[in-house]
Every structure is written in structure tokens, then in C-alpha cells.
N, C-alpha and C positions, 0 to 999 in steps of 0.2 A: 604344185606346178606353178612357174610364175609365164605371167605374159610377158610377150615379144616384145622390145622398145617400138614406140608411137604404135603399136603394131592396133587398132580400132575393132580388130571380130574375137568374138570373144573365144579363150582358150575350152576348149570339151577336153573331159578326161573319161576315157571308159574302160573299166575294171574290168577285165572279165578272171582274173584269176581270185580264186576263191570263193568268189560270187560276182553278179552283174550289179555293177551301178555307173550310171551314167551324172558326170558333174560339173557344172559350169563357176569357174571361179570357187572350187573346192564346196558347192550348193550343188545338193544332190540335183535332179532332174526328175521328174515323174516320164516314166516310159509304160506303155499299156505293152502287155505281155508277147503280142504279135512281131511286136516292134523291136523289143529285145531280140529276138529271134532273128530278126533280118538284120539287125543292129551287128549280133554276135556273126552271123554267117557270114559279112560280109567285111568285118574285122578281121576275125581267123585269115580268111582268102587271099585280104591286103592286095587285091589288084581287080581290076571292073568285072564284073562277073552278068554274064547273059541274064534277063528275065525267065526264061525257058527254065536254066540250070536253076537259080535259086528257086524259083516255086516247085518245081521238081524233088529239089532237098528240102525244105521247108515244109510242102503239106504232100511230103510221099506216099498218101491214104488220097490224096486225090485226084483225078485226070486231069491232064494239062488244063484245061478249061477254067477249070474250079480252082487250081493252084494258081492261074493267072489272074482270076478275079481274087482270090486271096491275097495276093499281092498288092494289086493294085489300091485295096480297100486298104491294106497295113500303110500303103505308100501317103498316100490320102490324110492318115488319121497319126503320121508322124511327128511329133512335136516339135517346132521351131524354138532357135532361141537365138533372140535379138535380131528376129526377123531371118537368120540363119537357116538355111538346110541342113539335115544331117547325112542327106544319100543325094548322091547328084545323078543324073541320069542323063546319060548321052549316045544317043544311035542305038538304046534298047539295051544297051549296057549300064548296071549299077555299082555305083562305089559310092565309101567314104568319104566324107567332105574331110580334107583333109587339114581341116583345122581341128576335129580329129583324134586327139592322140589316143593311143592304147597302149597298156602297159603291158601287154601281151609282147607287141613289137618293141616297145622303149627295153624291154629285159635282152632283146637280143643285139642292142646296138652298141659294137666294136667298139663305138667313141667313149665312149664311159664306161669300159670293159671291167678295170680295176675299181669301179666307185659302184658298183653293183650291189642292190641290196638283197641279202640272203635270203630275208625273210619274202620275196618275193620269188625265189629260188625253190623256197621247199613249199610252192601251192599249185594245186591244179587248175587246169582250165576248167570253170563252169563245172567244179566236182557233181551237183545235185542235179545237174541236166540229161536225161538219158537219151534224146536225141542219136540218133547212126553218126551223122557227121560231127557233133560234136564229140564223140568219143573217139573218131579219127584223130580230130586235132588236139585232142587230150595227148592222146598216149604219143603224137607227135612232137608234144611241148613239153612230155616227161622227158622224153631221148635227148631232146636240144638241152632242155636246163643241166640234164643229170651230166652229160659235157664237158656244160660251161661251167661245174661245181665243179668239176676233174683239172678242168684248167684252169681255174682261181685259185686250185688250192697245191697245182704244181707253179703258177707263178709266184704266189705270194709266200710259198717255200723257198723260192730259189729267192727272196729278195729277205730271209728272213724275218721273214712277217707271220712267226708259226702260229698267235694267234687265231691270227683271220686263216691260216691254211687248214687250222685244223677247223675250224668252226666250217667251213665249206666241203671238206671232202668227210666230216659226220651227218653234214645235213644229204648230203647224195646216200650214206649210208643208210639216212634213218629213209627215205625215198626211196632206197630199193636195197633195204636188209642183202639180198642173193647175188648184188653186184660185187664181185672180186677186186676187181678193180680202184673201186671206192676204197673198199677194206686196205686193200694193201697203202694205198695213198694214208690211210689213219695211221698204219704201221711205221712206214717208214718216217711221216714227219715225227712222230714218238720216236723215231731212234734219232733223226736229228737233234732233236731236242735232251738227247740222252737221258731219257725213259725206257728203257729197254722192257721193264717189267709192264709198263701200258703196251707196249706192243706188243709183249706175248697174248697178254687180255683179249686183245683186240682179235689175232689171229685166234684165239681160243672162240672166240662170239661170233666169228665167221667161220668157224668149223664145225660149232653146234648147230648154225641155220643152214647149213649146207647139207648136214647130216641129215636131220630133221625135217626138211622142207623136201629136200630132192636125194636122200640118201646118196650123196657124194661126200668124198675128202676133198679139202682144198685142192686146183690146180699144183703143180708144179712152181711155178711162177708167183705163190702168195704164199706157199712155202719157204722159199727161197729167200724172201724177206726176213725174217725170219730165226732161218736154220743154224747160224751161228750161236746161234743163244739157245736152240730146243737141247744142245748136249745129248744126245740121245737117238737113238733113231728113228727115222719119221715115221709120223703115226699112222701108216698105210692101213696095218692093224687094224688097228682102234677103228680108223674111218668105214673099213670093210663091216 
């Protein structure tokens, strides 16, 4: 990440997909374990969130009282950098300071839609955290990325760019093997590309985890991709 022109505070970067780390001028940061915690909650949320509600989600084992004095102790023993805040608090409401950034939110900004990097595409949020609310916004940031791999890899199709299209709609594959969806996206850009034999592969690997996983046959609809080239009649059969 580079800084702002003349821009004087310094740039924060916090990871949370894959793992937490918190970095200033690409130097990690030591954060005490509490502090991630209110770091990451209030990251995920991206908008000022009540005192009440975060200690509430944060020490859900303890009564408002105890979750507020937890708080306030986390608030307390937060690390500055360059004299810096990292939580601002105003009329009892907390947010990120929004110098800030997270790569949570940078993955979902429109402006750099097409410059998006994959490999941030197929990681989870905070995978080893078993947190309630963090597994909300897990499986929330799976739905959103898995998406935007659908639509990276029908735009960078339609501009001939089969590399990156296909590299984008296998990484949604391999992120949810039982999405259809996905699969068909691998199919069809292999028949763009005039691989017909990769796309029967393709539809054959989504018809074995379909089977396998949820005892179903493809849809209709990822057949149909397809069907010119099975010669034969569909394997309703088979799939039963």
C-alpha cells in the first residue's frame, strides 16, 4: 500500500482475510489479543457501532457490566501509532479511524473492480476464529467474493481475456466445489476457447460432487452447456 501525496498520518493496513495482522508502512504492529477482537468487529461492521452492541458481541459470556468494563480496559490498552488512534469514539459510538484501511473492504471496491487480486478472492475471513459473529461475516464474505469471481470471470470473458476468466471462475469452484454456477462458467469459457473436451471434464467433476455430496444430477441448466457435445442421452440414469 503506498501513502497519500504530502498526506503526514501514517497509512494502517489490517488483514483480516486469512489471518489478522495489523501494519503500518507494511511493519507489522503488535496488537494484544483483546484488541484484535474489537479491531476485527469493528472492521467487519464498517460503520460506528454502539458500546452496548460491541461488548455484548465481544464477551457474550458476560453481563453488560463486565462486557463494558471489558471494553473499556481493551479501549485503554490499544496501541497508538505515531501518536494515532485506531478506534475513535464519539457520543458512545465506535469506529475505525479511518486511516484504516482493510482488505476486507478494498476486495469489494467497484473502482478497481477488474485489477482485483484472486488470491485474495479464494481466503477467508479470520478462518481459525470461532467467534458467533465472526462466522456471520465469514460465510457473508464467502457469498460476496464467490460473486465477484462470477463476475470477473463473465467479464474478463466477454473481453477475451480467457486466462484470467478461467483462473477466476475455478477459484469460486475450488471455494465451493457444489456451486453450479461456477462450474458452468469453467464449461463454457473451455468452449470459448474451443476445448470442448475440458468442458466435458469439467461438467463430468461437477456431476461426480453433485452425486457424491447431495446425491443429485446436474441441473438442467449445466447440462445444457454442455449437451451438444454429450451425443447421447442425458445421464438422468446414471445420476438416479
Amino acid at each position: 500500500m503506498t501513502d497519500g501525496p504530502g498526506c503526514g498520518v501514517p497509512q494502517l493496513q489490517l488483514q483480516l482475510l486469512d489471518s489478522f495482522e495489523l501494519s503500518d508502512q507494511r511493519k507489522p504492529v503488535q496488537v494484544p489479543r483483546p484488541a484484535q477482537r474489537l479491531l476485527a468487529y469493528l472492521a467487519l461492521r464498517a460503520r460506528p457501532v454502539g458500546r452496548r452492541a460491541a461488548a455484548a458481541a465481544l464477551w457474550a459470556d458476560l453481563d453488560e457490566q463486565q462486557g463494558l468494563a471489558r471494553l473499556r480496559s481493551t479501549l485503554w490498552r490499544l496501541p497508538t501509532v505515531a501518536g494515532n488512534q485506531l478506534v475513535l469514539t464519539v457520543q458512545s459510538r465506535l469506529s475505525l479511524a479511518s486511516e484504516v484501511q482493510v482488505d476486507v473492504q478494498q476486495t469489494q471496491d467497484e473502482s478497481h473492480f477488474d485489477e482485483l487480486d484472486l488470491g485474495r478472492l479464494s481466503s477467508d475471513v479470520l478462518p481459525d476464529w470461532e467467534e458467533d459473529w465472526v462466522g456471520v461475516e465469514r460465510e457473508r464474505f464467502r457469498q460476496v467474493r464467490l460473486h465477484l469471481l462470477e463476475r470477473l470471470a463473465q467479464r474478463a470473458s466477454e473481453r477475451r481475456h480467457y486466462d484470467r476468466a478461467l483462473q477466476a471462475a475455478l477459484t469460486a469452484v475450488a471455494s465451493d466445489p457444489l456451486r453450479e454456477s461456477a462450474h458452468r462458467q469453467v464449461m463454457t469459457i473451455h468452449l470459448a476457447e474451443q476445448n470442448p473436451a475440458e468442458a466435458l471434464r469439467q461438467y463430468e467433476a461437477c456431476r461426480r460432487v453433485l452425486r457424491t455430496e447431495l446425491g443429485l444430477a446436474p441441473s438442467p441448466a449445466t447440462r445444457a452447456v454442455v449437451e451438444v457435445l454429450l451425443g447421447r442421452p442425458l445421464d438422468m440414469a446414471t445420476g438416479a
